[in-house]
C-alpha positions as a Python dict, from the first residue, in 0.01 Angstrom:
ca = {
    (1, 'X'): (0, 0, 0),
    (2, 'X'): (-330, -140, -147),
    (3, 'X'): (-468, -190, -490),
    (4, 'X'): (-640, 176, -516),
    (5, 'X'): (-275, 366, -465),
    (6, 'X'): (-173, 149, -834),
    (7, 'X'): (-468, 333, -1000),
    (8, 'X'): (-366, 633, -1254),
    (9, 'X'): (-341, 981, -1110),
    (10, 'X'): (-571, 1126, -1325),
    (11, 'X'): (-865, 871, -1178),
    (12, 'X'): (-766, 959, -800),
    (13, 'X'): (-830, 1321, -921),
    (14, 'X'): (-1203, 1254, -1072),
    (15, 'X'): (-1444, 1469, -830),
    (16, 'X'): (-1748, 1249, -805),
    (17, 'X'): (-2064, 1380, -972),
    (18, 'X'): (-2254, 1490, -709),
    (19, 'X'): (-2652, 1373, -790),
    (20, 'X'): (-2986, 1594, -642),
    (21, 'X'): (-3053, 1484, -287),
    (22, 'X'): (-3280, 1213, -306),
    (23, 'X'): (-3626, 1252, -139),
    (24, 'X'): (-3589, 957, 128),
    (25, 'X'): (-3223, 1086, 237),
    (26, 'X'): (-3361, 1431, 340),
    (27, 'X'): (-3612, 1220, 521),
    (28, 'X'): (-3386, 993, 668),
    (29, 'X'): (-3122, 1288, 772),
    (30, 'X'): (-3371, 1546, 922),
    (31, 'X'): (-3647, 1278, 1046),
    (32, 'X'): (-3948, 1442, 788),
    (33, 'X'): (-4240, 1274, 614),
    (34, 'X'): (-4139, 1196, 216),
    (35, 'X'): (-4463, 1298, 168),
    (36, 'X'): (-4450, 1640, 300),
    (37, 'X'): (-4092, 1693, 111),
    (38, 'X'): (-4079, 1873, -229),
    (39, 'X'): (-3772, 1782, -458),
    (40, 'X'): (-3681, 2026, -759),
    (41, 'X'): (-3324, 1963, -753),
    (42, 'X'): (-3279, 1700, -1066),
    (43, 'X'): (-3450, 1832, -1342),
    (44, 'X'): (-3741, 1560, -1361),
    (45, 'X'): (-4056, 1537, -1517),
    (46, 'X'): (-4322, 1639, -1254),
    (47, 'X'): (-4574, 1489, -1420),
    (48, 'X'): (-4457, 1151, -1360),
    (49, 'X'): (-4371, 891, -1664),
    (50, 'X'): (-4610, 911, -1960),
    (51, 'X'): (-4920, 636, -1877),
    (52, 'X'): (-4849, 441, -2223),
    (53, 'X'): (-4501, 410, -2115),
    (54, 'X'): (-4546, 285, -1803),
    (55, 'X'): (-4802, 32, -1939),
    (56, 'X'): (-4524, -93, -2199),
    (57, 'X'): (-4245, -80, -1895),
    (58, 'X'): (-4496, -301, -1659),
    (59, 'X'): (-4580, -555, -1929),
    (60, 'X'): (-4216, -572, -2042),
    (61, 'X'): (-4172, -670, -1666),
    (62, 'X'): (-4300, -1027, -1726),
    (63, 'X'): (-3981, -1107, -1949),
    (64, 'X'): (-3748, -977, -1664),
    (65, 'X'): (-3579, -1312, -1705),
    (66, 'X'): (-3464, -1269, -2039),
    (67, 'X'): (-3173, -1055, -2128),
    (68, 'X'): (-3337, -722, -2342),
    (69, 'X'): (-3255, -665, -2726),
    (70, 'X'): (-2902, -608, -2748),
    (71, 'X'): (-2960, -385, -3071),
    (72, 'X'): (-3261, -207, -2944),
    (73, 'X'): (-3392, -292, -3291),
    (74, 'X'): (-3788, -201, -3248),
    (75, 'X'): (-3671, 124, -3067),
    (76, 'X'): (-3423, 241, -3318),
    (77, 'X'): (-3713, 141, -3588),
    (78, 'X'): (-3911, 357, -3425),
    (79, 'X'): (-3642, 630, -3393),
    (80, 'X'): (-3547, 606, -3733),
    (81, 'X'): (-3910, 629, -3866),
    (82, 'X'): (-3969, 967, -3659),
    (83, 'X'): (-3642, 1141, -3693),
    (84, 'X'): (-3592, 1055, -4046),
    (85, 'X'): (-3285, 936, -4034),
    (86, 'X'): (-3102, 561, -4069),
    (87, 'X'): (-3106, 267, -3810),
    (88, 'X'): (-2699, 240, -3862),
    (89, 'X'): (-2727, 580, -3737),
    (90, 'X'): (-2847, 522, -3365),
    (91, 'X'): (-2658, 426, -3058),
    (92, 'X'): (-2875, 360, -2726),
    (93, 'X'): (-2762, 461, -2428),
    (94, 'X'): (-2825, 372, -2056),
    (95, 'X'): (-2973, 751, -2041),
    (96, 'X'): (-2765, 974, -2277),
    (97, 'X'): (-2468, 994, -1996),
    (98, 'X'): (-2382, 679, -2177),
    (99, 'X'): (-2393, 832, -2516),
    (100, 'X'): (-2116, 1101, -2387),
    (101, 'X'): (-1943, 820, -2222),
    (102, 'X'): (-1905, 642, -2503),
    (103, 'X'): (-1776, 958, -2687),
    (104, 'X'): (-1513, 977, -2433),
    (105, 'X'): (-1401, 595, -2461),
    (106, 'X'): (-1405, 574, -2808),
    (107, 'X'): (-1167, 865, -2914),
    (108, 'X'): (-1035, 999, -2602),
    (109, 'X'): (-707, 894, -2445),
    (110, 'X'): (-406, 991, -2271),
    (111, 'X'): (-207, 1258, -2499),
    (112, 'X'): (-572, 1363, -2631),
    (113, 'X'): (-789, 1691, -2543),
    (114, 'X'): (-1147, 1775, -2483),
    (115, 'X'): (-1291, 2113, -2504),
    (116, 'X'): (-1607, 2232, -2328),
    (117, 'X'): (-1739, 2548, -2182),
    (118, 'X'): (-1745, 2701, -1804),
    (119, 'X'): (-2116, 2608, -1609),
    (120, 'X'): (-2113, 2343, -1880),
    (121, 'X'): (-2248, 1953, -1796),
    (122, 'X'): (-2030, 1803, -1526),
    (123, 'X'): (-2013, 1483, -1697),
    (124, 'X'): (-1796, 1650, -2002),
    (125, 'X'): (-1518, 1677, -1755),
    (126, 'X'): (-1554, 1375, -1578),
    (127, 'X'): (-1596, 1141, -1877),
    (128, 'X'): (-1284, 1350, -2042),
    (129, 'X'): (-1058, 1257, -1690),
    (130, 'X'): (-1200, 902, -1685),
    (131, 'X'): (-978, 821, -2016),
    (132, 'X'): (-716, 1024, -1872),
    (133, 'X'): (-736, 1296, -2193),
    (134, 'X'): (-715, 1680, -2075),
    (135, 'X'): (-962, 1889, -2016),
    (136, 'X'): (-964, 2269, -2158),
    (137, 'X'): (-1250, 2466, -1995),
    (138, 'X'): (-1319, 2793, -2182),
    (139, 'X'): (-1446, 3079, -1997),
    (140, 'X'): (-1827, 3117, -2004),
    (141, 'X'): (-1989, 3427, -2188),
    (142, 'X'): (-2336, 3545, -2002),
    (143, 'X'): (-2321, 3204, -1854),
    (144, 'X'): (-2334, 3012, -2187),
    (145, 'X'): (-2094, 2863, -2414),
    (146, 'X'): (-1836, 3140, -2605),
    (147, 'X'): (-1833, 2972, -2921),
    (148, 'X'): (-1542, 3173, -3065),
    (149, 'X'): (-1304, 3105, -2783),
    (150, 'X'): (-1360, 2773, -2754),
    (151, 'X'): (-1277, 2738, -3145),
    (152, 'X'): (-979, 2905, -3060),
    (153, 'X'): (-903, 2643, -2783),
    (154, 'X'): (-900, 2375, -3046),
    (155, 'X'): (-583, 2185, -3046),
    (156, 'X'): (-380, 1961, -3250),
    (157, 'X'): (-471, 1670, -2982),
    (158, 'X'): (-796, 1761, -2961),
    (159, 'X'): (-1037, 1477, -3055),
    (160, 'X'): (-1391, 1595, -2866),
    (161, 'X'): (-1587, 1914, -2820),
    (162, 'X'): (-1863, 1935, -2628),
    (163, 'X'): (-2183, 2148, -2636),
    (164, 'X'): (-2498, 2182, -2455),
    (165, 'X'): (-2782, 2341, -2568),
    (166, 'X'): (-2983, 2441, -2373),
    (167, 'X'): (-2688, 2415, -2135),
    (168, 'X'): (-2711, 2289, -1782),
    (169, 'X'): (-2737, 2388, -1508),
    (170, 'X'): (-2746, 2735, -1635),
    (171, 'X'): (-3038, 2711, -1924),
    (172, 'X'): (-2894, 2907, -2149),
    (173, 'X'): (-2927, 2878, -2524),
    (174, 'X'): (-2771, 2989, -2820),
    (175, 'X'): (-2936, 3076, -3202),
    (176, 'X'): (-2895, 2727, -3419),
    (177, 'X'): (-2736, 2952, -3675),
    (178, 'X'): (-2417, 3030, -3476),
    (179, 'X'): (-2399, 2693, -3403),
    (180, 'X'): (-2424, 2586, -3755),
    (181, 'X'): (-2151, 2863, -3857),
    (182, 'X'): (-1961, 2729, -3565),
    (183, 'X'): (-1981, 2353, -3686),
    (184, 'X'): (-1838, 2466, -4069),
    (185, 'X'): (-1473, 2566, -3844),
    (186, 'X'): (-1443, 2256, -3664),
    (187, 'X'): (-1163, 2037, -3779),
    (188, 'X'): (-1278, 1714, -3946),
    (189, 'X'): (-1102, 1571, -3655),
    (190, 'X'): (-1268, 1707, -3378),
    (191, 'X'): (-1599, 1536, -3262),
    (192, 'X'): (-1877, 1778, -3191),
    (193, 'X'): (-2102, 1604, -2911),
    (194, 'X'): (-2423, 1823, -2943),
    (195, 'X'): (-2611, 1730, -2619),
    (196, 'X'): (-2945, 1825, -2633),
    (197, 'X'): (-3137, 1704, -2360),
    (198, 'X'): (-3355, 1979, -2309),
    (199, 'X'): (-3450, 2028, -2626),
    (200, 'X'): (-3827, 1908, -2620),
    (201, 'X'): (-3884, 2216, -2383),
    (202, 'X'): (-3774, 2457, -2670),
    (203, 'X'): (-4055, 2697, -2804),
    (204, 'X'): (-4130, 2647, -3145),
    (205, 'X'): (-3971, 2955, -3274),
    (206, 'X'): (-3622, 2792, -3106),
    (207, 'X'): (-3610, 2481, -3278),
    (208, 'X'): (-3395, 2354, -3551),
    (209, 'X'): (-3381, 1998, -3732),
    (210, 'X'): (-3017, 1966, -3602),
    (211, 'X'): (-3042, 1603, -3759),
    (212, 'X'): (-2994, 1747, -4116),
    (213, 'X'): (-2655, 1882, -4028),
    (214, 'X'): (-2490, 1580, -4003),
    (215, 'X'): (-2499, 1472, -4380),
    (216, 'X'): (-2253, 1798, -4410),
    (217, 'X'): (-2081, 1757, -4046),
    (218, 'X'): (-1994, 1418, -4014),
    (219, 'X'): (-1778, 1490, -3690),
    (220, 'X'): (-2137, 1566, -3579),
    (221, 'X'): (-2271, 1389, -3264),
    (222, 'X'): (-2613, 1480, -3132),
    (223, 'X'): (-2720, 1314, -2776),
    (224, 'X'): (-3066, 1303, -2662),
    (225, 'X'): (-3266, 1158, -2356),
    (226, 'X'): (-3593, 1008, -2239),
    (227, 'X'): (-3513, 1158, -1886),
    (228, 'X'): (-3667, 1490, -1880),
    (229, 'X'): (-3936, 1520, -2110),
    (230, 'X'): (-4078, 1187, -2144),
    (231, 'X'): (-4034, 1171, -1760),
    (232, 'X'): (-3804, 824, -1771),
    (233, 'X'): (-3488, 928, -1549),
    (234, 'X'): (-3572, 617, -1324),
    (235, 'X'): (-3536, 392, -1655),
    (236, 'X'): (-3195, 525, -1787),
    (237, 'X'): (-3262, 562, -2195),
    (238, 'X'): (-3099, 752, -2438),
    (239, 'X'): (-2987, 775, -2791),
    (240, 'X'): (-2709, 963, -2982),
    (241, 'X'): (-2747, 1054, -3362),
    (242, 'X'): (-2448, 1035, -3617),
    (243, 'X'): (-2289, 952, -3943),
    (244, 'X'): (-2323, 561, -3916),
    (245, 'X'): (-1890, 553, -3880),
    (246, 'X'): (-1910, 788, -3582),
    (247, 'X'): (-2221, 543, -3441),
    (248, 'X'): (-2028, 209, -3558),
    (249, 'X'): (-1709, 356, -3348),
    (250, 'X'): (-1962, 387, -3046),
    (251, 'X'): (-2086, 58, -3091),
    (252, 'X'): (-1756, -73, -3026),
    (253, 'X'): (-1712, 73, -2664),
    (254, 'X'): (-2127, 15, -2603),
    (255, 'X'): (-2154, -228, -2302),
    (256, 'X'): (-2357, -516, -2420),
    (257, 'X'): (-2730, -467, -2285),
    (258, 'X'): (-2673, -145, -2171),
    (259, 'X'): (-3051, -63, -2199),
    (260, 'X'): (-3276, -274, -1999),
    (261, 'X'): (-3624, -445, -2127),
    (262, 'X'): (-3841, -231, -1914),
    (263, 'X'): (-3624, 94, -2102),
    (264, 'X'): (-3669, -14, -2394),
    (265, 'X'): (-4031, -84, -2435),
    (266, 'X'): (-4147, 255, -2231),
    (267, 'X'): (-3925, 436, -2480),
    (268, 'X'): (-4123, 320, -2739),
    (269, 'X'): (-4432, 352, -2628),
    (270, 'X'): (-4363, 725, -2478),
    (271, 'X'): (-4271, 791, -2890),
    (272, 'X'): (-4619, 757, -2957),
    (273, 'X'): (-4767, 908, -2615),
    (274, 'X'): (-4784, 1290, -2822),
    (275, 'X'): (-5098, 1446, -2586),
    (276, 'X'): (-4818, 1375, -2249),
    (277, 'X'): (-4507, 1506, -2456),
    (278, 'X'): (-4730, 1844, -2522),
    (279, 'X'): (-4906, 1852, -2133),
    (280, 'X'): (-4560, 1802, -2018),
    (281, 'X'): (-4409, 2160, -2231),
    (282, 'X'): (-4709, 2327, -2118),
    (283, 'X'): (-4678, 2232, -1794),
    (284, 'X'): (-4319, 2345, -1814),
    (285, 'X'): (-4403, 2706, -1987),
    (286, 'X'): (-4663, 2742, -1707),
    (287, 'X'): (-4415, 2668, -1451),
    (288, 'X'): (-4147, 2870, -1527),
    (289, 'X'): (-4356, 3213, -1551),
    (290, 'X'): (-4462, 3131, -1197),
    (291, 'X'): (-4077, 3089, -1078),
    (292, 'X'): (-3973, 3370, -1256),
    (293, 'X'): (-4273, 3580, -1107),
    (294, 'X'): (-4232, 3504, -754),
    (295, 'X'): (-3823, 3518, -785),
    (296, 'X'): (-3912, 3880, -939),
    (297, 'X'): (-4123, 3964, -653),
    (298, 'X'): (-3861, 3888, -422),
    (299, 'X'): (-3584, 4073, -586),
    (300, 'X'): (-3418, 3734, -651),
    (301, 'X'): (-3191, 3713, -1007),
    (302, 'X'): (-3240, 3491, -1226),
    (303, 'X'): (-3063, 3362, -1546),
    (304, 'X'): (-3292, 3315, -1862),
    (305, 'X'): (-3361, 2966, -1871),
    (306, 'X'): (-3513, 2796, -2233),
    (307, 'X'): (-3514, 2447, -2010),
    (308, 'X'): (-3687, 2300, -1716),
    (309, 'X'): (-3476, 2479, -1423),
    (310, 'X'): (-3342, 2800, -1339),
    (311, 'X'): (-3093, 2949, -1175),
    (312, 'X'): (-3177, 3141, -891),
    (313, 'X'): (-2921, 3421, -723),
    (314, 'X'): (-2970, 3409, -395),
    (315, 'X'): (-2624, 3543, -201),
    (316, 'X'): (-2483, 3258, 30),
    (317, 'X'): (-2692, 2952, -196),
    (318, 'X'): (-2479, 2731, 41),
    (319, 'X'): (-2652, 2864, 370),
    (320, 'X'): (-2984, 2929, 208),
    (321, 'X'): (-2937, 2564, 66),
    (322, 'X'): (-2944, 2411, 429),
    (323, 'X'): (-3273, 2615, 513),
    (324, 'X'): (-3462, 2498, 255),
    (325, 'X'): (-3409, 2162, 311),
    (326, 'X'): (-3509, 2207, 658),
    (327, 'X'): (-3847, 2292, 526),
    (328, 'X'): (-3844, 1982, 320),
    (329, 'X'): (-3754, 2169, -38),
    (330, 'X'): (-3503, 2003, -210),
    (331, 'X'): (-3295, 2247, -502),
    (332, 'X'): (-2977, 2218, -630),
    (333, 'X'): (-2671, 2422, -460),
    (334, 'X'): (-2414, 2451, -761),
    (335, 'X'): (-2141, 2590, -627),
    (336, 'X'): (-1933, 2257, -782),
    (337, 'X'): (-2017, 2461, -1095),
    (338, 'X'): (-1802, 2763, -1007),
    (339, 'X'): (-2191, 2937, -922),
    (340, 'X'): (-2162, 2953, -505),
    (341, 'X'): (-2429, 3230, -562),
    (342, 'X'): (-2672, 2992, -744),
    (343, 'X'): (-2967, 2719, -659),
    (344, 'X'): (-3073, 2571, -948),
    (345, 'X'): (-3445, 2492, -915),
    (346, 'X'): (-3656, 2247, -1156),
    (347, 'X'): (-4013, 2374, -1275),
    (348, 'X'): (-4246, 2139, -1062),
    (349, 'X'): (-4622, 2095, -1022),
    (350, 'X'): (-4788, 2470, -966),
    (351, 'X'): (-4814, 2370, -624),
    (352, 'X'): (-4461, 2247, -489),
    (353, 'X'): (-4320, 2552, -729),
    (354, 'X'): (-4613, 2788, -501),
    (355, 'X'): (-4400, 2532, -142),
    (356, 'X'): (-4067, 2657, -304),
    (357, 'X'): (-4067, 3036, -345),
    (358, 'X'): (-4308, 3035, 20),
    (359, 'X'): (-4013, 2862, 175),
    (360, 'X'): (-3759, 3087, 0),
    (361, 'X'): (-3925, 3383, 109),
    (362, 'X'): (-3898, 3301, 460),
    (363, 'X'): (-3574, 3165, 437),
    (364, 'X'): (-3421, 3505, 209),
    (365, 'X'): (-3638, 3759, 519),
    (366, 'X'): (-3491, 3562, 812),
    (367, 'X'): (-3159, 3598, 621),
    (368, 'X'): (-3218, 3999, 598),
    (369, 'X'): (-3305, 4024, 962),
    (370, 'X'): (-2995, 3868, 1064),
    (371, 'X'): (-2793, 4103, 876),
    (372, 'X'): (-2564, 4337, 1032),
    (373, 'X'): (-2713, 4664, 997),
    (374, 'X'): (-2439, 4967, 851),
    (375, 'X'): (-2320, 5181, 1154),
    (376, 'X'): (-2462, 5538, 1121),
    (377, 'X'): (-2134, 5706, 1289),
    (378, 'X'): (-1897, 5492, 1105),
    (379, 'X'): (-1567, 5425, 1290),
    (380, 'X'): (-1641, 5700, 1493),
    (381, 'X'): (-1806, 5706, 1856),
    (382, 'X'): (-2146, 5928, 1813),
    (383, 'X'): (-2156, 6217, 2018),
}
């Protein structure tokens, strides 16, 4: 008997999030050049980190010695200036994973219930297991979050509800308004963690100042991210939004330093980088006509994506998975999703998008050939 057979059941249990294949793994595992290998599995910014950012990150480097801002005070300035709302009211997170992390740890426990949809985040259910509350997982509607049955799933020991939007990995979205109407049924209990990492690649038309709910919803959490957008996944920054008891409940759970120096100051800076925040949407708009073009031309499905990925249809994903990557194109297989069917694939540079569907294409018409092919006579021997 050793030390990891004492630890509680509902730990052992925790499936590992399972991260995008990293670039010098393929490399490693199929003996290819990371040059010539295109990753669009993790939802990153193709463009690279915005250049004030990683000005602020490489100057912030010369204080490496000294621990960072424990408060993140110039950042939440900053974030308090542009969103409008109160310092007291902004957490920082080590990427917004933290944020829902936090959630978890702060009102979670054993006895306790978290609600959250099918194809939803898989951090919801893993951060809900960590604390060792229960997880309810309501069926999916078109892929997206069924708002009515999952306020019907509402317990008495339910303390968290989660929400995506635009929801990942599937990229679906749903009108602010039935959100809003949604909110107004919520118990006062019940914490509503609005994640909205995606939203910076919303069209205009598909936006909402979400922030302005929480003066009436103050069971209202909304969690946002640096990672996509601003293109700082490497750096780990993000920031949830509440009523300042919600954030001062979050603070107490908050490991100290959580977000390094180097975060920090490229956070800041990437605020005021506005011309690389717009490049990037376009870029994204751009890149997601092209997907969904060349998926059309193939006859590949796709579900409607208002994000930075897709999901793409494509019969055995598992198979067609292990073929890509042999052609150095890295997606994301999400059959840990309950999608077997599915690769989710990020919008890239016009070019590695143009490597992607040239690779799929061969890999979907070798697929065909091998086929069985229908026997004219049936069961019986032709005469």
């Amino acid at each position: 008997m050793n030390c990891c057979e004492f630890a509680p059941p509902y730990v052992r249990a925790i499936a590992p999030y399972q991260p995008g294949k990293p670039i010098s793994e393929l490399a490693r595992e199929l003996g290819l050049d990371e040059a010539d290998i295109v990753k669009l599995a993790s939802n990153e910014n193709p463009l690279g980190p915005s250049p004030m950012a990683l000005a602020a990150a490489q100057d912030a480097l010369h204080d490496m010695a000294l621990y960072p801002d424990g408060a993140g005070f110039a950042l939440k300035s900053k974030l308090s200036a542009k969103l409008g709302v109160a310092a007291q009211q902004i957490v920082l997170g080590n990427g917004s994973n933290d944020i829902l992390d936090m959630a978890a740890r702060a009102l979670l426990a054993p006895g306790t219930s978290a609600v959250y949809a099918q194809h939803a985040f898989a951090v919801y259910p893993i951060a809900t297991q960590t604390v060792g509350a229960q997880g309810i997982a309501v069926p999916a509607k078109d892929y997206g979050h069924d708002l009515a049955a999952m306020r019907a799933a509402i317990r008495d020991d339910t303390r968290v509800l989660w929400i995506a939007n635009p929801n990942n990995p599937t990229g679906t979205f749903l009108p602010w308004a039935e959100i809003e109407a949604f909110l107004a049924t919520v118990p006062p209990q019940v914490l509503v963690v609005l994640d909205e990492a995606y939203g910076e690649y919303l069209p205009t038309e598909d936006r909402c100042d979400t922030l302005a709910w929480i003066e009436r919803f103050p069971n209202l959490l909304i969690s946002r991210t640096f990672s996509k957008a601003y293109g700082l996944a490497g750096l780990r920054v993000g920031y949830g939004v509440g009523h300042p008891d919600v954030i001062g409940l979050l603070n107490r759970v908050r490991h100290p330093f959580n977000v390094n120096a180097p975060a920090l100051a490229a956070a800041e800076a990437a605020l005021d980088d506005i011309a690389f925040l717009l490049r990037s949407y376009a870029l994204n708009r751009a890149g997601m006509a092209q997907l969904a073009a060349g998926l059309a031309d193939m006859k590949v499905a796709i579900v409607p994506s208002k994000g930075n990925f897709l999901l793409a249809k494509v019969g055995d994903a598992a198979r067609i998975n292990t073929e890509l990557l042999k052609r150095g194109v890295i997606v994301r297989p999400v059959a840990n999703y309950g999608l077997p069917e599915f690769l989710r694939v990020s919008v890239g540079l016009a070019g590695q998008n143009t490597r992607f569907l040239d690779a799929l294409s061969v890999v979907l018409a070798a697929s065909a050939a091998l086929e069985p092919r229908p026997d004219p006579c049936g069961r019986r021997a032709c005469l």
